[in-house]
C-alpha positions as CSV (number, residue, x, y, z in Angstrom):
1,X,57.2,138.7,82.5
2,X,55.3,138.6,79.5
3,X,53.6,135.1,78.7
4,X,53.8,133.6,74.8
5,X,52.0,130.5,73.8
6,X,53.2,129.2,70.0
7,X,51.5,128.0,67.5
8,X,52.4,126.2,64.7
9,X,51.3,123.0,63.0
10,X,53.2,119.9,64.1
11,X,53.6,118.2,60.8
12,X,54.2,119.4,57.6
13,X,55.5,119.0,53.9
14,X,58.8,119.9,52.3
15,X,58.8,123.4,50.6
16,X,55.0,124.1,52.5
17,X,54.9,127.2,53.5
18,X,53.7,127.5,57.4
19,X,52.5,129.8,59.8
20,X,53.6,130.4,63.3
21,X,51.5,132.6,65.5
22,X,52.9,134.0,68.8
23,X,49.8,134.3,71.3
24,X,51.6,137.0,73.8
25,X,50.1,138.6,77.4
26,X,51.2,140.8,79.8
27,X,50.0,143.4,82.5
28,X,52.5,146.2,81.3
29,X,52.7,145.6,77.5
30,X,54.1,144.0,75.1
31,X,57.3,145.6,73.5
32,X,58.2,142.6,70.7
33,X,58.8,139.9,69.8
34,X,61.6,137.7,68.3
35,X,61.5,134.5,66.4
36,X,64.3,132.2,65.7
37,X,64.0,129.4,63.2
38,X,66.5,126.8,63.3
39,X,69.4,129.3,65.1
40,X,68.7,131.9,62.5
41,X,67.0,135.1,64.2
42,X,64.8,136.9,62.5
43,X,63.6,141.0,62.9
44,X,61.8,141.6,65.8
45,X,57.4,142.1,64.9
46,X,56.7,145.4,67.0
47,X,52.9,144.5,66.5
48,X,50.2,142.3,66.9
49,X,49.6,139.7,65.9
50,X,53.1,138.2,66.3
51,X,53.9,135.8,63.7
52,X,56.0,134.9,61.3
53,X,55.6,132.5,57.4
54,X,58.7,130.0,57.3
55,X,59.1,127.9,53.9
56,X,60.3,124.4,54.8
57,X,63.0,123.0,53.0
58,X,62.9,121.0,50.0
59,X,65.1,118.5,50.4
60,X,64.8,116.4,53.9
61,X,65.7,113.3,55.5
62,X,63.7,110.9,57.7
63,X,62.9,112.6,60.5
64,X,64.2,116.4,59.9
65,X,62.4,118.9,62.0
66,X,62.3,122.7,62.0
67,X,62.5,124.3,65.4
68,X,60.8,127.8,66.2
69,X,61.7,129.9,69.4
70,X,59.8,133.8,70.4
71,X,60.7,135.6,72.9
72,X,58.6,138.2,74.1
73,X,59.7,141.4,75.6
74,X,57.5,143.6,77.8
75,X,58.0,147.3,77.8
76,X,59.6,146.6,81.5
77,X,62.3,144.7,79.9
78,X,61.4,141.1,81.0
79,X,61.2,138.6,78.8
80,X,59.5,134.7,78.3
81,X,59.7,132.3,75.2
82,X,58.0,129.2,74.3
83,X,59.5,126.9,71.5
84,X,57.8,124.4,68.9
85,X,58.9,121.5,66.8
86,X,57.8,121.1,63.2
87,X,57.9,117.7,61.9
88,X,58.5,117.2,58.2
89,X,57.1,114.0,56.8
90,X,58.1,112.6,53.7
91,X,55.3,112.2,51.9
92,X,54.3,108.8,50.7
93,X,55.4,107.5,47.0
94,X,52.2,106.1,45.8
95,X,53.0,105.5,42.4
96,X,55.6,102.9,40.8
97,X,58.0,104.1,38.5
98,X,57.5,103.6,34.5
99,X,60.0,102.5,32.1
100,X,59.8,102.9,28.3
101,X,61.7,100.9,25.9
102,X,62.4,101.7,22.5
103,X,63.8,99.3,19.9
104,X,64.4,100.4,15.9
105,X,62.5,99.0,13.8
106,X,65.3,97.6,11.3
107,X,68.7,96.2,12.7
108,X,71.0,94.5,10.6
109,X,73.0,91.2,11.8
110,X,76.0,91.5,13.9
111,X,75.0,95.4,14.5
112,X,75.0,96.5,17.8
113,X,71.7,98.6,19.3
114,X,72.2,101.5,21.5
């Protein structure tokens, strides 16, 4: 059966764009391959190199991770996959918020500011 190696970085940001690169061997050839992100299959690549772009999501929570599964087929039929994890960190708030305030200039007793 064919033999697939993945990879992918293990960290990234929300909404980054990364790449996932499919290293694929075997003694007959190499038919396709098909990657599946999260569940969601995607079109097989007929041709090297094997990879595929995935945009992270925007919005996360603490600890979300995308996962990435190829499986390659050889021309005989047989198949092998290899799977990675994508971390997405949070990245860090460095700055503290600001706040404005605005008061009129005139105000006349017993009126009330908004």
């Amino acid at each position: 059966p064919p033999v697939i190696t993945l990879n992918a970085p293990t960290r990234a940001l929300p909404g980054q764009s990364v790449r996932v690169l499919a290293d694929v061997a075997d003694d007959v050839g190499v038919s396709d391959v098909t990657f599946v992100v999260d569940g969601a299959v995607r079109p097989a690549d007929a041709e090297a190199p094997y990879e595929i772009t995935i945009t992270l999501p925007e919005v996360v929570t603490p600890g979300q991770r995308v996962t990435v599964r190829a499986t390659a087929r050889d021309t005989s039929g047989r198949t092998g996959s290899d799977e990675r994890s994508i971390d997405i960190s949070l990245a860090a708030d460095t700055e503290a918020p600001t706040l404005a305030l605005r008061v009129p200039e005139q105000t006349s007793a017993g009126r009330t500011l908004s």
